[in-house]
C-alpha positions as CSV (number, residue, x, y, z in Angstrom):
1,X,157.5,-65.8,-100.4
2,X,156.7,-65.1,-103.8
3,X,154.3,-67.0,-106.0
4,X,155.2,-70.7,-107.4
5,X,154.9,-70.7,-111.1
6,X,153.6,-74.2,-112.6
7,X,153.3,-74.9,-116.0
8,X,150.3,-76.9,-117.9
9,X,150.6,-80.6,-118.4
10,X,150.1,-80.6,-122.0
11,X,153.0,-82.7,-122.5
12,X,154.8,-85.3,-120.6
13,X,158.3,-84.5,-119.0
14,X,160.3,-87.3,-121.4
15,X,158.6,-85.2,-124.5
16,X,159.4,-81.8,-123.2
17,X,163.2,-83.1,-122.9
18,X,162.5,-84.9,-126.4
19,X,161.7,-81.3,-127.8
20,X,164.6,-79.8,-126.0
21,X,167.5,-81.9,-127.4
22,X,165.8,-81.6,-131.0
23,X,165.8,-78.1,-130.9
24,X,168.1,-76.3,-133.5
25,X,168.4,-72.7,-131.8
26,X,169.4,-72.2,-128.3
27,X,166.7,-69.6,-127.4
28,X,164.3,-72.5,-128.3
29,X,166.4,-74.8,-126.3
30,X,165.8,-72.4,-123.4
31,X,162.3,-72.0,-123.9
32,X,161.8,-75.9,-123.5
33,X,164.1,-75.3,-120.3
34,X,162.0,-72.8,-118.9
35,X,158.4,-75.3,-119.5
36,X,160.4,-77.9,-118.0
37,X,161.4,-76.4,-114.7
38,X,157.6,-75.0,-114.2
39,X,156.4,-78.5,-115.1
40,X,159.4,-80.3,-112.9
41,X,159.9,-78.7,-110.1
42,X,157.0,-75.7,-109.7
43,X,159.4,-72.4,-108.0
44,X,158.7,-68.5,-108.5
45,X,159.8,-66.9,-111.5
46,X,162.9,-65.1,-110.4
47,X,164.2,-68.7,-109.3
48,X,163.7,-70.0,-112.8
49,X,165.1,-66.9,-114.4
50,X,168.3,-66.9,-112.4
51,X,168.8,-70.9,-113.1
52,X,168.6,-70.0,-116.6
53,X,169.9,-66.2,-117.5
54,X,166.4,-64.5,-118.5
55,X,164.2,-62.1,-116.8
56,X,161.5,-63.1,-114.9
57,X,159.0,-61.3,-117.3
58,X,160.4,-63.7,-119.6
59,X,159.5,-66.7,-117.9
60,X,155.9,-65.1,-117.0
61,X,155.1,-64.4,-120.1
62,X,156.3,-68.0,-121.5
63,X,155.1,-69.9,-119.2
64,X,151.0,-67.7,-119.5
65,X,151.3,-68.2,-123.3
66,X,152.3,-72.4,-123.5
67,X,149.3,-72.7,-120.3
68,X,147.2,-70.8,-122.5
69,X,148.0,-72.4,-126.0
70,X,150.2,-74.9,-125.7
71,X,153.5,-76.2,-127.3
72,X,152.6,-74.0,-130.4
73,X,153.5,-71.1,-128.1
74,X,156.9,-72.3,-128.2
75,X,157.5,-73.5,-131.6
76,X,157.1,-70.4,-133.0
77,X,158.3,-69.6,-136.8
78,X,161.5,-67.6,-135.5
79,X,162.6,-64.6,-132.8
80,X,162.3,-61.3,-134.7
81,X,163.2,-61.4,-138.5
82,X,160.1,-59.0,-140.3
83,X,157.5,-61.8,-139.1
84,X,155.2,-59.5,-138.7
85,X,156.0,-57.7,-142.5
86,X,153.4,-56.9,-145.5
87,X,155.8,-57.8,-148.0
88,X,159.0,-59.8,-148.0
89,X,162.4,-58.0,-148.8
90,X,161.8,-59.4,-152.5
91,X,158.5,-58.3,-152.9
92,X,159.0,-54.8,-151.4
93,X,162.2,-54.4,-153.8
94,X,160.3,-55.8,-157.0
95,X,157.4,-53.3,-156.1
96,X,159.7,-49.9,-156.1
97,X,161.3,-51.7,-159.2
98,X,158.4,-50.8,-160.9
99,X,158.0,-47.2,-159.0
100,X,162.0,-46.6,-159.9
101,X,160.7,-47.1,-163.9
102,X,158.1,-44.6,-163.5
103,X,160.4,-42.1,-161.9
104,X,163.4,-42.6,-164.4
105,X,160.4,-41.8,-167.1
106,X,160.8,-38.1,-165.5
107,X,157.2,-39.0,-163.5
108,X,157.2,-37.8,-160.2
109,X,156.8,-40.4,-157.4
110,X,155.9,-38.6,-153.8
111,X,155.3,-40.3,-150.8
112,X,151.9,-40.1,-151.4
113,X,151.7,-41.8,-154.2
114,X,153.7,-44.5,-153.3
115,X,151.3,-45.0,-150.1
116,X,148.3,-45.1,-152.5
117,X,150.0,-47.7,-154.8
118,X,150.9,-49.7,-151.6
119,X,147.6,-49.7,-149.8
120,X,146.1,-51.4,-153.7
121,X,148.3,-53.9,-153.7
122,X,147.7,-54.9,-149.7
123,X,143.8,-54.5,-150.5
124,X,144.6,-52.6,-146.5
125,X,145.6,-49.3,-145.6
126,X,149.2,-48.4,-143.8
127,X,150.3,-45.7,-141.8
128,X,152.4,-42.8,-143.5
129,X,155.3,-43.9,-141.5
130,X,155.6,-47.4,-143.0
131,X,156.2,-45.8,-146.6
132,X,159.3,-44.1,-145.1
133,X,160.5,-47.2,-143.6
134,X,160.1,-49.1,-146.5
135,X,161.8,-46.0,-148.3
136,X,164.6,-46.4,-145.9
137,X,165.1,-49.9,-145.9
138,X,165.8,-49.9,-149.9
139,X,167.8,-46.8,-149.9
140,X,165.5,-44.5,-151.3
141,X,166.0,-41.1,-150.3
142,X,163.6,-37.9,-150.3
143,X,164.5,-35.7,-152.6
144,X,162.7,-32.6,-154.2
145,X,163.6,-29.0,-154.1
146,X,162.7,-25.9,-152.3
147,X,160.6,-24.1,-153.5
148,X,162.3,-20.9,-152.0
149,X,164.8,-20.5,-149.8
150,X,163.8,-20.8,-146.1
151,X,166.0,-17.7,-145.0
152,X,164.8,-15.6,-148.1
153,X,163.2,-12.2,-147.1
154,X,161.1,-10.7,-149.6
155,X,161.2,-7.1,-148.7
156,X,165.3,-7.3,-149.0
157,X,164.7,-9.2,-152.5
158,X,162.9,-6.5,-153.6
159,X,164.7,-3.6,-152.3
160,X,167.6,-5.6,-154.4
161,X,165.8,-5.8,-157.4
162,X,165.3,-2.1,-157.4
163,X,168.9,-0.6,-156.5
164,X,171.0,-2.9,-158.0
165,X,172.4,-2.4,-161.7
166,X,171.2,-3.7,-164.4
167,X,173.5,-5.3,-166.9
168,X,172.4,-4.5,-170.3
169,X,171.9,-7.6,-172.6
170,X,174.2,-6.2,-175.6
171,X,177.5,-7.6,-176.9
């Protein structure tokens, strides 16, 4: 028989159900659920998880983080949404804003140097890859040309340049 998960008393079963019917997203409503079968009727995990539709990882991991913390492990800000972002959408847009001036004033603006400009105003350093996503997410695309073709062969260039004619520039 597998192991019986039990949940921490840290609050009483009438203010776990209190906390359940004022919750405004189902997933919350589910996590309250979850605490309230550990805390009601102790079974293993994969029992709660069928009863409710989750995985048992789910419930595991619930259940560790409210023993651990408490009910501040389930009322949480949100479930995914950028919470764990440098900038909000606003901020990011207003800082390319100013990037988009400099490059419309025929300045280049590289990856590079919008990494460097970034990492100032964090007061932090990022990874390369996060310029790129934040490149991405605001539709900025990398563009800058070749400095020579990638198929070009020089030899056959310059056996070219010496057979072919050359036009003369008269009129």
């Amino acid at each position: 028989m597998s192991r019986v998960t039990k949940a921490a008393s840290h609050l009483s079963e009438v203010e776990i159900l209190s906390r359940m019917k004022q919750g405004t997203c189902f997933w919350r409503q589910r996590r309250w659920m979850i605490i309230h079968y550990a805390l009601v009727s102790p079974s293993p995990a994969q029992e709660i998880a069928q009863r409710l539709g989750v995985s048992k990882h789910t419930v595991h991991q619930l259940i560790s983080r409210y023993n651990r913390i408490g009910p501040e492990a389930i009322e949480t800000p949100g479930k995914g949404q950028r919470q764990r972002a440098y900038l909000s959408l606003e901020e990011e847009a207003e800082f390319l804003s100013d990037l988009t001036q400099l490059a419309q004033e025929g300045q280049l603006t590289t990856v590079a140097h919008i990494k460097i400009t970034l990492e100032e105003q964090l007061s932090h350093p990022v990874h390369q890859s996060t310029v790129y996503r934040l490149m991405k997410r605001h539709e900025w695309q990398k563009k800058a040309p070749r400095p020579r073709h990638t198929g070009a062969d020089p030899d056959q260039q310059e056996a070219f340049k010496k057979t072919s004619l050359r036009l003369s520039n008269k009129c």
